[in-house]
Residue, then its C-alpha position, 0 to 999 in steps of 0.5 A: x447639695x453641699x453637703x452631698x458633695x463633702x460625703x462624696x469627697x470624703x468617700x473619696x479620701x479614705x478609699x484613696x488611704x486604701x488600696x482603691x486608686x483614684x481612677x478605679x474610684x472615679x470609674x465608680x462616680x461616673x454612673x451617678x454623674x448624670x443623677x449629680x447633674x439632674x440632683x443640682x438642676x432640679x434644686x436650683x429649679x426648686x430654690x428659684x420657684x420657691x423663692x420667686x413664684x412663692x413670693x409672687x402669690x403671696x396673699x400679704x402683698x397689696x398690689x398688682x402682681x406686675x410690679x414685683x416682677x419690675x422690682x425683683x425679676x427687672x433688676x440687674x443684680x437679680x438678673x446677674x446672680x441668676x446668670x453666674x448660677x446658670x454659669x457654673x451649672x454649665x461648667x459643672x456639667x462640662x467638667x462631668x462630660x469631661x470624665x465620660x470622655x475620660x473613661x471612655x476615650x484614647x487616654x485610659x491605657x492599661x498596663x500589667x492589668x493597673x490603670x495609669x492616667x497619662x501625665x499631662x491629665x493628671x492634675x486636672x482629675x486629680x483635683x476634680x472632687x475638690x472643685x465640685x466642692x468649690x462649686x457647691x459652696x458657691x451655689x450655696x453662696x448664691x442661694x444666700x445672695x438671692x434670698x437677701x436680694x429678694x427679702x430686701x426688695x419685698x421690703x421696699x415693695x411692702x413700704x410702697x404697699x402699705x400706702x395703697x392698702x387703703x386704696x384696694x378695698x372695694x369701693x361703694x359707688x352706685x354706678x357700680x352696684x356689683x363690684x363689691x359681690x364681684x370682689x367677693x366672688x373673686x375672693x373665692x374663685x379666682x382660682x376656677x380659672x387660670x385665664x385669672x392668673x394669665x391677667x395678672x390676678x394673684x389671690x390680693x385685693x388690688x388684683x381683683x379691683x385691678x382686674x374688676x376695672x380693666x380686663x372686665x367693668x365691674x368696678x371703677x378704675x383704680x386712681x393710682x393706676x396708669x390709665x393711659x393704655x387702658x383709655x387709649x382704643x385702638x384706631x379704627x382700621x381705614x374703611x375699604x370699600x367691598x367689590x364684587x369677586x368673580x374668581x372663588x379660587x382663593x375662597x375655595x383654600x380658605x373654606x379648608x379640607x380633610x373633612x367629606x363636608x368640606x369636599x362636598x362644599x368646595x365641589x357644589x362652590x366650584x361648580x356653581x362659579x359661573x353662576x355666582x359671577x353673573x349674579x355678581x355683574x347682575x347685582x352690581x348694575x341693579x344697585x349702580x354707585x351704591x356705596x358698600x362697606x367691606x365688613x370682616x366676617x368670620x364664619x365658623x360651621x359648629x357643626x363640623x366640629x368634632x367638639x359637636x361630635x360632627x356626625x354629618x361628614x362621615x354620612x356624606x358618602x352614605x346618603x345623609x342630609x346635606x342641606x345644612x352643606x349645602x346652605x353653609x356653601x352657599x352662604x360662604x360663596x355670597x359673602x366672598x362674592x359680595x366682597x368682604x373680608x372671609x375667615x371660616x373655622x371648623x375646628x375650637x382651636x381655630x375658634x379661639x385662635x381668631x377670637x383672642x380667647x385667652x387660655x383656661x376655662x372660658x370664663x374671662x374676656x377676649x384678649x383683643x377687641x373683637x376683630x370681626x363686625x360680623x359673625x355667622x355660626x350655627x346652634x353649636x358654635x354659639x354655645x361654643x362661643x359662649x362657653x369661651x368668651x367669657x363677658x365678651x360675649x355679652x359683649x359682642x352677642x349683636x354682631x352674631x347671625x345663628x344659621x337656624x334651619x327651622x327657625x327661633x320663635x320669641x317665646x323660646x328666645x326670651x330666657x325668663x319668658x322661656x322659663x316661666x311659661x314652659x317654652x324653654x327647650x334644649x336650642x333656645x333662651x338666647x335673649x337675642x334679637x330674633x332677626x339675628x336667626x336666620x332660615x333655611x325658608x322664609x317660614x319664621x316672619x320673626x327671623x330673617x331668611x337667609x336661604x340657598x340656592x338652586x342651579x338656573x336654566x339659561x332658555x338653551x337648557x330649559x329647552x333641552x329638558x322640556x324636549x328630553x321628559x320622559x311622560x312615565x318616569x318618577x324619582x323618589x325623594x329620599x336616599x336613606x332606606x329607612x324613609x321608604x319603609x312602609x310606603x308599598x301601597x303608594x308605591x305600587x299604586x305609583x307603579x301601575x303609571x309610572x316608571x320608578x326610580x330611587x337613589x338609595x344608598x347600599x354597600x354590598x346588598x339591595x336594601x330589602x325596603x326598596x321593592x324589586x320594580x324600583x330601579x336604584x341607582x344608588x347614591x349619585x354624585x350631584x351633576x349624575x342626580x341633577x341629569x336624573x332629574x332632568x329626565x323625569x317627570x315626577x319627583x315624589x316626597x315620602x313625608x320626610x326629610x322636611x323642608x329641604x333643598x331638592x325639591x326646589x332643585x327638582x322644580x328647576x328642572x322641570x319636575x312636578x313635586x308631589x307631597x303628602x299633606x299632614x292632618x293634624x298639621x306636624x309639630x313640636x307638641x306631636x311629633x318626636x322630630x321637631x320635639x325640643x325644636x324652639x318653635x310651635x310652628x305647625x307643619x302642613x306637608x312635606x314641604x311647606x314652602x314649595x305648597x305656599x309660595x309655589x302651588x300648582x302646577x308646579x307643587x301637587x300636596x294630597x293625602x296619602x292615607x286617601x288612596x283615590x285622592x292620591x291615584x287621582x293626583x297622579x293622573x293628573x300630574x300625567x296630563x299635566x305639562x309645565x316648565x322648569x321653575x326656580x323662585x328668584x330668592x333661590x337664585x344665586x342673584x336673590x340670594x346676593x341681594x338678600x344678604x346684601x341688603x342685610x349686611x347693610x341695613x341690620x344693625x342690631x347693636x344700637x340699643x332697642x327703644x322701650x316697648x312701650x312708647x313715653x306719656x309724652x310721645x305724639x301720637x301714632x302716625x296712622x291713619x285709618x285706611x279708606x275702606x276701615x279695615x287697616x291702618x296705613x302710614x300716614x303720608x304727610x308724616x315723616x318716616x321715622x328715622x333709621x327704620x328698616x324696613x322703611x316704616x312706609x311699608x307698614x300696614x297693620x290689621x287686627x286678627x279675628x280670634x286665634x289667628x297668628x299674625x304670620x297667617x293674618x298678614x299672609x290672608x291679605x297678600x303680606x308678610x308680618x314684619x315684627x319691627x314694625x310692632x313698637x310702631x303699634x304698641x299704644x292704645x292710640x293704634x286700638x283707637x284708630x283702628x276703633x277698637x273700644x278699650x275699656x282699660x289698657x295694660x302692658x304685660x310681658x306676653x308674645x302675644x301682645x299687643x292685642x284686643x281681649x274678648x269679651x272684657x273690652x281689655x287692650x294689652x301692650x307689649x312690656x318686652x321688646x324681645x316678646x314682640x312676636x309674628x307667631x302665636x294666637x289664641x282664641x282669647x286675643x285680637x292680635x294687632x298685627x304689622x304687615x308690609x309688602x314685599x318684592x316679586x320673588x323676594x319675600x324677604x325684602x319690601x319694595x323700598x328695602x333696597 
């Protein structure tokens, strides 16, 4: 820059020894003032990043980069050289706005065709070119002043460093066996991710080790290091007591908008408000002074999120599913009803934003300790969630809850078990406990089921539509045109009894799929769908979608459903829909819930290929009469009270006992029952502490060969509950319930614990993880654990509240 200066005053000298003056000349600079302007910050720019952040990386430095920044950014004399820079720039670019305005302005005059400066201008033009020089020797000065500041610095800096060399080498200490690979690791990679460098990594040895043992625990702390921020946790907040909320105004902004999803779930919320405030009062009399702790929750809709590709919410409009909307409302509505603290994310940005992620790729932990005691997601927000979190994900895996519509089986959960044995899948190999997945039907005994619900009747209501159904009318389950191909011959047997009518989705023409004597409403907005229901008699399932919300909204509103039974039964192994799906549940109808748990004269399941069974069906279902029927667990009180219980008693975050039991453990509290077909809890022994359900409940039954444990417990009017298997997993259950071991292993195997015929071999679980309600084999006798359950309310046992 000096020397750019010198040529311009010289340039300067011998144009004003010719004929050139020097406004003529000055007029010349001017153009370039900018350019001189920008050329003088852009060095001073360069020599600061140069000589600060150059000396920050640099790898000969044997400490935390954050002491540099004390010695050299800190201190005064620093900070005052870099503010005369910054000073004399300033003034360099007034005196350069001072020419613009000079050329420009009132006192360029000209005369006779020369051009004269006033007087009183004149001296500070005049001597211009010879104070830019002046500045620029200065800045030069200045460069020398910091880089002896900063040399001088180092210098004291290395003396401090060459005392700790010793003690940034990576210690060998078995309590952490990995830190010495993880200091390599970072050795090597450090870089792959600015989040390293956003804690303080710089490429040194004491870095690593620094950020090994205070951002993650891969190794000891370091002795010279302050411990005092690291050791102090910060103060648990003040316990609040939940209350029960009526008004869901303030729900309704937090759930946001500017997706037709969003729309449509605020709608369905809205609407439901005074049912969900009655379940509310209902709930609070039923539990009476029980104490409820007011959780934090985040909620976060992966699916919704354009990261995901979200393709649901703009097939709102066209007749798309809206089960996953309709559940991911209601689960928001119970939550906030229940009384707890709600923030609900659709979007990575916000994601990250209410987590603590800090910036770069995902591979470091939270800034912050987790702020929620709970999180409810999907599939893609757990990946997302994984991909951002770093360790702390790890971490902080046991507060999540994965909506999940079809269910997580432990053979697909376990990752290593996954792998081995070809159960591994797009969707599965979380290694999580199989409860936190939770259902849309109470299907998968190994996960929770979390549910919806349907809109309820008051007596006044199910009196009109009992007195308003029409005998000969029929609805069609199903909006998109593609579900009604091929199904002319059901069609117009149908036809032949009944009046049709369909809710399929069109833009300009009538789909060519849906025949003439079908009279199509189009899609209808909810309350318009509900009155449709409430009109006809039958409302008839076409195979596909699989397990949804209307059926049971048509069963509340006094409809029969009719379906068509699957032979052989849908699954992951034949069928391209549940293809990739983490589960091997096989699918007998439509819908298998409202055929298990609700049946006749409600639920009609048959063979469509059968035309007479089905012509049968269908006059059967003419003569036939019943009143609208909703389950109490679709309720909008079941459903308060599932998750309640829930909320309060799942904890999966305390650290699961061994799988199998220690030599020196008493004997299983069983006693065989009366008639020498089960085991019961012995009542002279006590509960075991802290079991959830309550283990009082138990009741366990060994299986006839390739009999699942879910189907075993449902043939004798239970429902399998997988944590009570640690309560069988010993040979002292085979012996009670007289089962001849002739040798016992423990294998890992979600199958086990059971009874191999013939060999007389008994089989104990190895892996908690494993312990599994679904699976059989014709080889195995499963021990299976089975408890009772609430009327209505499959997912609780009598004692669970």
């Amino acid at each position: 820059v000096h020397s750019f200066v010198k040529h311009l005053c010289s340039r300067y000298m011998v144009e004003r020894q010719g004929t050139m003056p020097l406004p003529a000349l000055l007029t010349r600079l001017l153009p370039l003032r900018r350019l001189f302007v920008l050329g003088i910050g852009f060095f001073t720019l360069c020599f600061l990043m140069t000589s600060l952040g150059g000396q920050f990386s640099a790898r000969r430095l044997g400490d935390s980069p954050f002491t540099i920044r004390t010695e050299v950014m800190g201190g005064p004399e620093s900070r005052g050289v870099l503010r005369k820079m910054s000073d004399l720039l300033e003034l360099m670019v007034k005196r350069m706005d001072a020419l613009a305005r000079l050329e420009n302005g009132s006192e360029l005059h000209r005369a006779g065709g020369d051009l004269h400066f006033p007087a009183d201008r004149m001296p500070p033009g005049a001597g211009l070119m010879e104070r830019i020089q002046a500045i620029a020797q200065n800045v030069s000065d200045i460069a020398v002043k910091v880089d002896q500041i900063l040399r001088h610095s180092l210098l004291l800096h290395s003396k401090v460093s060459e005392g700790r060399r010793d003690q940034c080498e990576a210690p060998s200490d078995p309590k952490f066996p990995d830190c010495s690979g993880k200091v390599e690791w970072m050795r090597a990679r450090w870089t792959s991710d600015p989040c390293y460098a956003f804690f303080g990594v710089d490429g040194t040895e004491c870095s690593f080790l620094i950020y090994l043992s205070e951002v993650e625990w891969f190794c000891p702390p370091l002795p010279w290091r302050n411990q005092t921020a690291a050791q102090r946790a910060p103060k648990p907040l003040p316990k609040v007591q939940a209350v029960f909320r009526s008004n869901l105004s303030h729900l309704l902004d937090l759930m946001g908008s500017g997706k037709e999803s969003l729309i449509f779930m605020k709608k369905r919320t809205k609407r439901l408000t005074a049912q969900w405030a009655l379940a509310a009062q209902r709930l609070a009399q039923k539990l009476g002074a029980t104490q409820r702790d007011q959780k934090q929750i985040l909620v976060h809709i992966g699916f919704l999120t354009e990261e995901s590709g979200d393709v649901f919410s703009p097939r709102v409009l066209k007749g798309g599913p809206l089960g996953e909307m309709v559940q991911w409302a209601d689960i928001l509505a119970a939550l906030y009803v229940l009384g707890h603290g709600l923030r609900v994310t659709v979007s990575l940005k916000e994601l990250q934003s209410n987590l603590g992620v800090p910036p770069g790729r995902g591979s470091c932990p939270l800034t912050v300790p987790l702020p929620f005691d709970l999180i409810y997601t999907d599939y893609h927000g757990l990946q997302q969630m994984k991909q951002h979190m770093g360790l702390s994900f790890k971490k902080y895996r046991c507060r999540i809850r994965v909506i999940d519509t079809f269910g997580t089986e432990p053979a697909y959960n376990h990752e290593e078990y996954a792998t081995l044995h070809g159960y591994r899948t797009n969707w599965g190999y979380w290694n999580l406990n199989p409860k936190q997945f939770m259902t849309m039907f109470p299907h998968t005994p190994d996960n929770s089921f979390m549910g919806f619900v349907s809109e309820e009747l008051n007596e006044t209501e199910k009196r009109l539509i009992k007195g308003g159904k029409a005998s000969n009318m029929a609805v069609v389950y199903g909006k998109e045109a593609s579900i009604w191909k091929g199904k002319e011959k059901f069609l117009g047997i149908l036809n032949k009894y009944m009046e049709i009518h369909g809710t399929v989705y069109y833009e300009s023409q009538r789909p060519p799929e849906v025949p003439a004597f079908v009279k199509n409403h189009g899609l209808l907005p909810q309350p318009e769908f509900q009155q449709l229901l409430r009109k006809a008699k039958l409302f008839i399932g076409f195979g596909f979608p699989y397990e949804g919300p209307a059926p049971l909204e048509a069963i509340a509103n006094g409809c029969i459903f009719l379906q068509s039974r699957f032979s052989p039964p849908h699954s992951s192994l034949n069928h391209e829909f549940f293809r990739g799906k983490p589960t091997s549940r096989e699918v007998f109808s439509q819908h298998p819930y409202a055929e298990n748990f609700i049946g006749k004269p409600h639920v009609w399941t048959v063979d469509y290929n059968n035309s007479e069974e089905f012509e049968a069906a269908i006059k059967a279902i003419m003569r036939t009469q019943v009143d609208p029927y909703l389950p109490y667990e679709y309720t909008c009180e079941g459903m308060l009270e599932r998750i309640h219980a829930y909320i309060q008693h799942q904890d999966f975050c305390i650290a699961p006992g061994p799988a199998l039991p220690e030599a020196h453990a008493p004997q299983s509290p069983f006693v065989l029952a009366p008639n020498a077909t089960h085991l019961e809890w012995a009542r002279n022994t006590s509960l075991a502490p802290g079991a959830w359900p309550p283990a009082h409940s138990l009741r366990a039954w060994l299986a006839v060969p390739g009999r699942a444990c879910t189907d075993t417990c449902l043939d004798h009017g239970l429902i399998c509950e997988p944590s009570f298997f640690p309560f069988l997993n010993s040979q002292d259950a085979f012996l009670k319930l007289q089962v001849p071991c002739d040798s016992t292993e423990s294998e890992m195997n979600h199958l086990y614990p059971a009874f191999a015929q013939p060999g007389q071999e008994c089989y104990l679980q190895k892996e908690p993880l494993l312990f599994s309600c679904a699976g059989s084999n014709t080889k195995y006798r499963r021990l299976c654990p089975c408890r009772d359950f609430r009327k209505g309310q499959v997912a609780l046992c009598q004692g669970c509240l």
